[in-house]
Structure formats: structure tokens, C-alpha cells
C-alpha beads as a LAMMPS data file, in Angstrom:
LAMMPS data file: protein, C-alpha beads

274 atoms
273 bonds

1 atom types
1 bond types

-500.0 500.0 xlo xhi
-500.0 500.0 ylo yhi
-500.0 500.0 zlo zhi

Masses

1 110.0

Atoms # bond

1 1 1 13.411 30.209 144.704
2 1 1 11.704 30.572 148.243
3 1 1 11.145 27.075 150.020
4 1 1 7.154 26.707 149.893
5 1 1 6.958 26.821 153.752
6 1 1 9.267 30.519 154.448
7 1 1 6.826 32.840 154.148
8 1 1 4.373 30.735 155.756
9 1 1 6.686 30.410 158.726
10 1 1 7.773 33.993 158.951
11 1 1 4.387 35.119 158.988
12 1 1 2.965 32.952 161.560
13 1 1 5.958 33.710 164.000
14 1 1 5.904 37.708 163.363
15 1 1 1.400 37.739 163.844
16 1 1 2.408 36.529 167.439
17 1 1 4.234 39.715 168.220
18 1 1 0.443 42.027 168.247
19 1 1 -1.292 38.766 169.349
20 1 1 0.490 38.766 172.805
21 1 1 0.296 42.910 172.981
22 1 1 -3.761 42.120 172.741
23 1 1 -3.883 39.608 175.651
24 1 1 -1.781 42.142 177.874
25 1 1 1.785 41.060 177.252
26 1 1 3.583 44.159 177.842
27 1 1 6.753 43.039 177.664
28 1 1 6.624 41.584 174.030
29 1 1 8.588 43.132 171.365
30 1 1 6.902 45.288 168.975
31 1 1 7.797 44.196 165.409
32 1 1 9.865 46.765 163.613
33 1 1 7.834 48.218 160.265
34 1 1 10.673 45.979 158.449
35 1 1 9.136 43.062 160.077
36 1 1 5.399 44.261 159.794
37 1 1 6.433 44.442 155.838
38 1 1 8.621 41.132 155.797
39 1 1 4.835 39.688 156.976
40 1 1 2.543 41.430 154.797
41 1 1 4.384 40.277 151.789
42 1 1 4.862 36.255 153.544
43 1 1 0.849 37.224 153.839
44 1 1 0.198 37.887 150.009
45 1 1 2.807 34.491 148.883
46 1 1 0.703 32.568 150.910
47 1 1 -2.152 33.249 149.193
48 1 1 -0.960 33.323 145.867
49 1 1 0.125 29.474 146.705
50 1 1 -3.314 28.392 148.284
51 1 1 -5.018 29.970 145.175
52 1 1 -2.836 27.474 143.111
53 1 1 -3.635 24.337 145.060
54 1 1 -7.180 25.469 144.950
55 1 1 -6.981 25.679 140.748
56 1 1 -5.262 22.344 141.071
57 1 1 -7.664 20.467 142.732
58 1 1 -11.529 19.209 142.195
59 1 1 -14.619 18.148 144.180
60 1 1 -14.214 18.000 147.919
61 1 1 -10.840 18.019 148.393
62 1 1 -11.124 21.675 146.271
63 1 1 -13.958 22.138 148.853
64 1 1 -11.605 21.906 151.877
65 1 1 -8.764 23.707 150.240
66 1 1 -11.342 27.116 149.528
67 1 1 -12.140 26.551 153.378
68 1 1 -8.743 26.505 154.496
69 1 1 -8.055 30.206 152.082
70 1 1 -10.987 31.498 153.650
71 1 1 -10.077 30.940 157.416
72 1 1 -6.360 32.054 155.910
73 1 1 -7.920 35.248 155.118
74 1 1 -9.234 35.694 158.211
75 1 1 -6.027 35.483 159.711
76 1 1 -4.012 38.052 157.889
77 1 1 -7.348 39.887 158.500
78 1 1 -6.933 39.904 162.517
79 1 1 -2.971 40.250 162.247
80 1 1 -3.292 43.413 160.450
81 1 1 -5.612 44.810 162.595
82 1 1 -3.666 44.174 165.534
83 1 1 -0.639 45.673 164.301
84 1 1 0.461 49.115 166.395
85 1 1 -1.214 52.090 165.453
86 1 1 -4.149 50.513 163.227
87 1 1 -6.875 50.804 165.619
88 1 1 -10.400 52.909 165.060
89 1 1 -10.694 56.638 165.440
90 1 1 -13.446 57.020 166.653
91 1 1 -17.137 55.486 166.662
92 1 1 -17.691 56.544 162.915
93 1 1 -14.332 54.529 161.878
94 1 1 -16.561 51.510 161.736
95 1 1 -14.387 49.788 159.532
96 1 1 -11.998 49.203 162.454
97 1 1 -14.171 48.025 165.105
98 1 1 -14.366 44.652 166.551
99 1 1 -15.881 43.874 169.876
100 1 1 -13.227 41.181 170.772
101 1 1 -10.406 42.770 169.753
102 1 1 -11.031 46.464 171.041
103 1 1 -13.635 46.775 173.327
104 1 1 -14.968 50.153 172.812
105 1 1 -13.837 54.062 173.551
106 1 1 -13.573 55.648 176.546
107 1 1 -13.018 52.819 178.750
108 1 1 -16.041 50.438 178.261
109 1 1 -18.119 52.762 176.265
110 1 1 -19.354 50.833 173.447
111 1 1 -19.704 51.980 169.709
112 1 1 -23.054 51.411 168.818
113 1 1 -22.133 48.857 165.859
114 1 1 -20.374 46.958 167.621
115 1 1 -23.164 44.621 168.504
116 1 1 -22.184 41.067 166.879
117 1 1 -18.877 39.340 167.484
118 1 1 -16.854 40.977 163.988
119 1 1 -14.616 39.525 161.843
120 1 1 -12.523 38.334 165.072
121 1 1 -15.754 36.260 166.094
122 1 1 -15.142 34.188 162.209
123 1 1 -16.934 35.016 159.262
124 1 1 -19.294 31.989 157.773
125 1 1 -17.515 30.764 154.789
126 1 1 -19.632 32.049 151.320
127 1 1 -21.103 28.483 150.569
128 1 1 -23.347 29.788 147.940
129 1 1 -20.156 30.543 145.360
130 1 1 -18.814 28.066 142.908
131 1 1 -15.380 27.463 142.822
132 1 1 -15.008 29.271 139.903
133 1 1 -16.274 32.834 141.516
134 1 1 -14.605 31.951 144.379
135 1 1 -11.590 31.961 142.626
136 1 1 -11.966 34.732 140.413
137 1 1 -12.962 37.105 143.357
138 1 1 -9.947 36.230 145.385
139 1 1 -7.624 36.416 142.295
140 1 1 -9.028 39.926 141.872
141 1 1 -8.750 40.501 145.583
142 1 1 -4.793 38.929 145.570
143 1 1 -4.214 42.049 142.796
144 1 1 -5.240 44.647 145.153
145 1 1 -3.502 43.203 147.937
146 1 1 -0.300 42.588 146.503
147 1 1 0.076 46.117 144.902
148 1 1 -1.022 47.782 148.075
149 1 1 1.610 45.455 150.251
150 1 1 4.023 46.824 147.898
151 1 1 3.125 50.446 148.205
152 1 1 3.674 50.158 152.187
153 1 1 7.009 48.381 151.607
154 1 1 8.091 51.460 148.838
155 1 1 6.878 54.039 151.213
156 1 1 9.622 55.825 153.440
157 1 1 7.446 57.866 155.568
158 1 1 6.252 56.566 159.283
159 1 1 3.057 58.211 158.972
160 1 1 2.276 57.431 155.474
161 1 1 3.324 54.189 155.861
162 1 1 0.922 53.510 158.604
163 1 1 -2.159 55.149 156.783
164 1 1 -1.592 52.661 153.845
165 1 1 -1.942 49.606 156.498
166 1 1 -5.143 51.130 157.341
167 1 1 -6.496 51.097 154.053
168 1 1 -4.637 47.572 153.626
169 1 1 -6.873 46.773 156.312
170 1 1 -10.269 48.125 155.435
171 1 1 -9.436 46.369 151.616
172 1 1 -9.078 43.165 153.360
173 1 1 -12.387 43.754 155.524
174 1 1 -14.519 44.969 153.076
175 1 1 -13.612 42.423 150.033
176 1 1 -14.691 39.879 152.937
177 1 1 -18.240 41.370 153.839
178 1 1 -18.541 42.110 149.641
179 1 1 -17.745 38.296 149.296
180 1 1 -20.526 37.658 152.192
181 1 1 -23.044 40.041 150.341
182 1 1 -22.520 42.844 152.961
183 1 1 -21.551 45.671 150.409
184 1 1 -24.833 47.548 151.454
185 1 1 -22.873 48.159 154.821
186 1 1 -20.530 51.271 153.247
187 1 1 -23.019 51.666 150.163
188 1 1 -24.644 54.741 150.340
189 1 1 -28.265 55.103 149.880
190 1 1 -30.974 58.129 149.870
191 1 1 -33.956 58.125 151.352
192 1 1 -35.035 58.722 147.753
193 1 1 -33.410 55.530 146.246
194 1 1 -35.787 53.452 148.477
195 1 1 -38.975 52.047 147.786
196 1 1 -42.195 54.068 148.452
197 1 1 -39.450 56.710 149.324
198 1 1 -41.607 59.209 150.819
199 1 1 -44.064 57.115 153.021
200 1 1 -43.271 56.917 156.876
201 1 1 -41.794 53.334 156.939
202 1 1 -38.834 54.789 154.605
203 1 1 -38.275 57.988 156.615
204 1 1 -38.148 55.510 160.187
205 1 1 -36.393 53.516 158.474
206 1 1 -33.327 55.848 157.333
207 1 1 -33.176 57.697 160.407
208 1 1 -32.763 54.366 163.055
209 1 1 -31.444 52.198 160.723
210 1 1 -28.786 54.641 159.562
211 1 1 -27.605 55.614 163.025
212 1 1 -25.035 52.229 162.957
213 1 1 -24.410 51.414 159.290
214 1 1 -26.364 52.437 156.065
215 1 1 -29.857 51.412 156.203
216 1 1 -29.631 47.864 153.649
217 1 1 -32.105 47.637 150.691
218 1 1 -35.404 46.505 151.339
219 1 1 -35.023 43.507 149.091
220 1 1 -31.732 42.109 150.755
221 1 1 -34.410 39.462 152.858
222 1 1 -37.635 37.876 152.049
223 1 1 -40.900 39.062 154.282
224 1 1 -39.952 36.085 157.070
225 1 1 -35.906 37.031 157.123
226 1 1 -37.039 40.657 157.885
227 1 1 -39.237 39.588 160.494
228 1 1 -36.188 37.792 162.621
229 1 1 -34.066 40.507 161.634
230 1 1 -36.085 43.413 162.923
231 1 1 -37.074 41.200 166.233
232 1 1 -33.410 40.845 166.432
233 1 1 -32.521 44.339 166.229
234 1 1 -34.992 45.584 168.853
235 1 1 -33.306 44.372 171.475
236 1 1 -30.025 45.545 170.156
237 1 1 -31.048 49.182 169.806
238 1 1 -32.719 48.956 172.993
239 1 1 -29.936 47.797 174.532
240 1 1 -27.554 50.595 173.205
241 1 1 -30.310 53.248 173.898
242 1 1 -30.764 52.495 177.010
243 1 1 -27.243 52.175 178.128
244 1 1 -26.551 55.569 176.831
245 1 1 -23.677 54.816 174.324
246 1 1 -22.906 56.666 171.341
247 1 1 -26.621 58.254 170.944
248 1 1 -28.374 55.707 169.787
249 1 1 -32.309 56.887 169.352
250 1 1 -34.305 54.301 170.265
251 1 1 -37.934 54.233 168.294
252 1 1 -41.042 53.654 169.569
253 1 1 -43.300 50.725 169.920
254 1 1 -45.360 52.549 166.995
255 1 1 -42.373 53.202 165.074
256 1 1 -40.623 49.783 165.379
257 1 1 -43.554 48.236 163.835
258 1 1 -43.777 50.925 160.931
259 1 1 -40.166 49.569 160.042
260 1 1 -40.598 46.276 160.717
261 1 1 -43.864 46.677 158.224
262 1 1 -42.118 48.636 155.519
263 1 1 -38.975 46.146 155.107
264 1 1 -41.449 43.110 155.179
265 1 1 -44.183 45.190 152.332
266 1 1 -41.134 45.174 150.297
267 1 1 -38.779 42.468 151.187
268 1 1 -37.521 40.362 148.560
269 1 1 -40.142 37.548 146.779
270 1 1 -38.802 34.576 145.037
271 1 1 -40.834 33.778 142.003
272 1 1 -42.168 30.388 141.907
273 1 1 -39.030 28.998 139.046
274 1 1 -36.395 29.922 142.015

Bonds

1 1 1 2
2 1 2 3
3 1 3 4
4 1 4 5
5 1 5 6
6 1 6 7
7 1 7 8
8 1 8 9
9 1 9 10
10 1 10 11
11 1 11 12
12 1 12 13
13 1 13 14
14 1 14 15
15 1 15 16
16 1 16 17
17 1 17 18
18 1 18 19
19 1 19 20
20 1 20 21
21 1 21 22
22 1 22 23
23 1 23 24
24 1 24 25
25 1 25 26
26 1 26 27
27 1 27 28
28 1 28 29
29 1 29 30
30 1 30 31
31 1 31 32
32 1 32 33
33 1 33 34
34 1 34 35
35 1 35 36
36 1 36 37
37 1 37 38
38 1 38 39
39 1 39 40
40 1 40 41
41 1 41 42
42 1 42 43
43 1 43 44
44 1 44 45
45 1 45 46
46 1 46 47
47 1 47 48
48 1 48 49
49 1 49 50
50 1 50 51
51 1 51 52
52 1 52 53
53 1 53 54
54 1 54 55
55 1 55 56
56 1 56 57
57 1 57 58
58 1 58 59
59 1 59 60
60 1 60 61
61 1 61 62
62 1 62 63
63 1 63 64
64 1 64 65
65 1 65 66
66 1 66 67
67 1 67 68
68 1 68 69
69 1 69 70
70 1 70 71
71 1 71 72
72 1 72 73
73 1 73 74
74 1 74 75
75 1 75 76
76 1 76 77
77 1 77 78
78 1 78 79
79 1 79 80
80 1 80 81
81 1 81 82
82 1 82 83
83 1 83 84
84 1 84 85
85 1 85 86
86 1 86 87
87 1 87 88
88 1 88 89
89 1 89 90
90 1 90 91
91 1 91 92
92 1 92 93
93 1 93 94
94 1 94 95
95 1 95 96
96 1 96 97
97 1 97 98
98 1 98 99
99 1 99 100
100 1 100 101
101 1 101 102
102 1 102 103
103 1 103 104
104 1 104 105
105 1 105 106
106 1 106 107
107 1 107 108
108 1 108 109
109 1 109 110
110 1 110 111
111 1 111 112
112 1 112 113
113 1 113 114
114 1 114 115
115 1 115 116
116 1 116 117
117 1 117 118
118 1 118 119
119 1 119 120
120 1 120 121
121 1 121 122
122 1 122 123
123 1 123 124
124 1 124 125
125 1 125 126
126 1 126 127
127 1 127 128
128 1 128 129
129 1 129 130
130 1 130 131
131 1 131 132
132 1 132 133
133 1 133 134
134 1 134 135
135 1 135 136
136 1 136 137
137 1 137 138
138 1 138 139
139 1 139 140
140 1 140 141
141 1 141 142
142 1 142 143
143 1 143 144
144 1 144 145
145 1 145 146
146 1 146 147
147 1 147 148
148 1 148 149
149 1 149 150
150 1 150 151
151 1 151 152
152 1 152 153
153 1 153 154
154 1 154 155
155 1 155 156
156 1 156 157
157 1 157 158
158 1 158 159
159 1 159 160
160 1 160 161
161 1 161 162
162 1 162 163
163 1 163 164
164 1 164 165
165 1 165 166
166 1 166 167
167 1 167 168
168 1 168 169
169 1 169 170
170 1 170 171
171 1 171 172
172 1 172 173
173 1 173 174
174 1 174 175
175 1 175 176
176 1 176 177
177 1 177 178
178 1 178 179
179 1 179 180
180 1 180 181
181 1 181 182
182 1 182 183
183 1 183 184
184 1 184 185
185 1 185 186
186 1 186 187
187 1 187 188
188 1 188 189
189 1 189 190
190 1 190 191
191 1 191 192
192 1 192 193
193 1 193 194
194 1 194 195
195 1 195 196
196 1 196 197
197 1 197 198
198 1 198 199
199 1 199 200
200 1 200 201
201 1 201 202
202 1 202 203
203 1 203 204
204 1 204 205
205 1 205 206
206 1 206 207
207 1 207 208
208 1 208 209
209 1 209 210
210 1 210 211
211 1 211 212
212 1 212 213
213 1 213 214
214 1 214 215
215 1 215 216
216 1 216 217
217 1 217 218
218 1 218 219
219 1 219 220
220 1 220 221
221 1 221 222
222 1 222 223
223 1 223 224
224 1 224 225
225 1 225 226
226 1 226 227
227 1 227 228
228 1 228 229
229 1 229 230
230 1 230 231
231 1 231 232
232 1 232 233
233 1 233 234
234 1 234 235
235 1 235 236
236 1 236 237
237 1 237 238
238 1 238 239
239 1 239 240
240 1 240 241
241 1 241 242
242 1 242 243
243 1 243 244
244 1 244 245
245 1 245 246
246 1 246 247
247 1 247 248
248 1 248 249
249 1 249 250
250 1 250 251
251 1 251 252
252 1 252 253
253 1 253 254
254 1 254 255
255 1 255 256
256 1 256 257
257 1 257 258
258 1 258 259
259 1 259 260
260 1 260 261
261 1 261 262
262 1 262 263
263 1 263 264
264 1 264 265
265 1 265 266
266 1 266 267
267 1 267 268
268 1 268 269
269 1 269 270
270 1 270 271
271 1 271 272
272 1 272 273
273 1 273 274
């Protein structure tokens, strides 16, 4: 049987390796795609461990322990995306983009999504789930993980091999923003799926909103949330349309507020028993 601490260790020493490539180490040793697999797997133990302490425990103590998996997950989350040859492709490859760990394409050109800090800036922890959804999503989440870590390590094939770190990758991201509520990012969503689909606050809205990620239903905030949120993103969009990145259209004063108007008309209402 393993000791409890060797995977733990052999992980944390090989996530240095892309770590010190990031900050401009040239010199470091790349690890080999044994090592990259020798860590994915330490990755997956670790969290199949954690899980069981957090099952084991109660109250705030369980608390702390569903804190420490979630900053865990994190982790992995950055190591894998700093591993050799897992970068974007591209300003559509949003999946991959993080403002603090690749800057942007073409030298300092920004992708036009890549206006918040990313999962390399921390993710808030999901507060809002008991500890029995919180362990029943990451149990479901471990499943996926472990079977694709396995498919990498069974793979012969450079190329192939690399693809399936990728999509080890996006898993991880994605589960993390689904966890967070953020589905709606990669969800997509027709102009007539929306609300009072054919007035001029839904056709604004798809065509600005959906230049960055898909345009998120209408009753994902309350009337006041959409009012920060479109204040918010303003400035954002006038930021990247007047910097020239990526073609961001910027709308007009008139058509700002038609959005703004159309998200708050139908924003999300709590009924007085919530």
C-alpha cells in the first residue's frame, strides 16, 4: 500500500517543473510525459483521500476540510494548464485562457474574455452547497477524472496523448465554473430561447453579449445584480473596443441601455417565501 503522503509529495515536486518555465526559468527541466502521468495520477489519489477525510468528518472541521479540496482543485487546475503544449489556440479556445498565466496572442494582444483574473486569480469557494452536494459533485467529478488520467497514461501516441490533457484540462475547468453556477458560459442559447425573443433588447443582447462567451439567461440575476453587472461590463467592452483587440463591437449609449433594460425587465424575482 502507498504511504498516505507519496503521491502528495510527488505531485507537489513535479507541478514545480511548468511553475518555474512560467516565471521565465529557462533552464528548468521539462518533465518527461512519464512524469506529467506519474502526477496526474498522484493528482487523482489525492483527491480520492481528501474526499474521505471530508466523509469522515462533521461541522466545521468538515467545513475547513471542503475548503482545503477546493483550493486542492485549484491546484491540479493551474498545474495542468501549465504543462508544455496545453496552452489556447487561439482567441475562440476560451477554455484555455487565463490572464495571469498567458497574457494574450500576438505579443500583448489581449483576447477579449480575458477580462477578470481566471481560475489562476482563485475561484470563490461554492458556499451555498451542503456538504452532501459538495460531495456528491466531486465524487462524480473524481470518476471522470480518474478514467480520463488513465486514458492519457494507456495512450502511446505524443500527439494523442497531449490532446487528452487538453480535454483533462477543460473537464477540470468547466466542472469548477458548473460547481460555481457558470454552466451558461459554454451553454448554447438562441436568440429564440430568450425571453421576448424577438424585441430589440434580445437581438442587442445576443450580438454584444455573445462576442466573449454565450450571452447568460436573463434570470441568472435579480433586476439590482443586472444593474452592477451591466455597469460593470461597460467599461470592459469599452475598454477592449477601444483598444482594438480581437473585434470587440462596442454598442452605443442607446444600445447599452436597451440591454441593460431587457436583462433587468426580466431578471430573476424572488417570491416573497424565498
Amino acid at each position: 500500500m502507498r504511504h498516505p503522503t507519496s503521491s502528495l509529495v510527488t505531485y507537489l515536486a513535479l507541478s514545480m517543473m511548468p511553475l518555474l518555465l512560467v516565471v521565465g526559468c529557462s533552464s528548468a527541466p521539462q518533465p518527461t510525459p512519464e512524469e506529467r502521468v506519474t502526477a496526474l495520477k498522484a493528482q487523482v489519489d489525492d483527491l480520492d483521500r481528501q474526499l474521505l477525510v471530508i466523509h469522515e468528518t462533521t461541522g466545521a472541521e468538515q467545513q475547513a476540510v471542503m475548503r482545503q479540496y477546493w483550493d486542492m482543485l485549484q491546484r491540479q487546475l493551474r498545474y495542468v494548464r501549465n504543462l508544455p503544449g496545453v496552452e489556447a489556440r487561439g482567441c475562440e479556445d476560451w477554455t484555455m485562457q487565463d490572464p495571469l498565466v498567458i497574457g494574450g496572442f500576438a505579443g500583448s494582444r489581449p483576447c477579449p474574455s480575458l477580462h477578470d483574473d481566471g481560475p489562476a486569480g482563485g475561484l470563490p469557494f461554492p458556499d451555498q452547497l451542503s456538504p452532501m452536494l459538495f460531495q456528491l459533485m466531486m465524487h462524480q467529478e473524481l470518476n471522470v477524472l480518474t478514467a480520463q488520467v488513465d486514458a492519457i497514461a494507456a495512450e502511446p501516441t505524443q500527439k494523442v496523448r497531449l490532446d487528452l490533457i487538453r480535454q483533462h484540462y477543460e473537464t477540470r475547468y468547466r466542472d469548477l465554473q458548473t460547481v460555481l453556477g457558470r454552466d451558461w458560459m459554454w451553454t448554447l442559447r438562441k436568440q429564440s430561447e430568450l425571453p421576448d425573443p424577438d424585441s430589440m433588447g434580445a437581438t442587442l443582447f445576443t450580438q454584444y453579449c455573445g462576442q466573449c462567451h454565450n450571452p447568460p439567461p436573463p434570470k441568472l440575476n435579480t433586476p439590482a445584480q443586472w444593474g452592477y453587472v451591466t455597469e460593470r461590463m461597460s467599461h470592459i467592452i469599452e475598454q477592449q473596443a477601444h483598444s482594438g483587440e480581437a473585434g470587440v463591437n462596442l454598442p452605443s449609449a442607446d444600445e447599452f441601455q436597451l440591454i441593460a433594460q431587457y436583462l433587468m425587465t426580466h431578471g430573476y424575482r424572488p417570491t416573497p417565501s424565498e
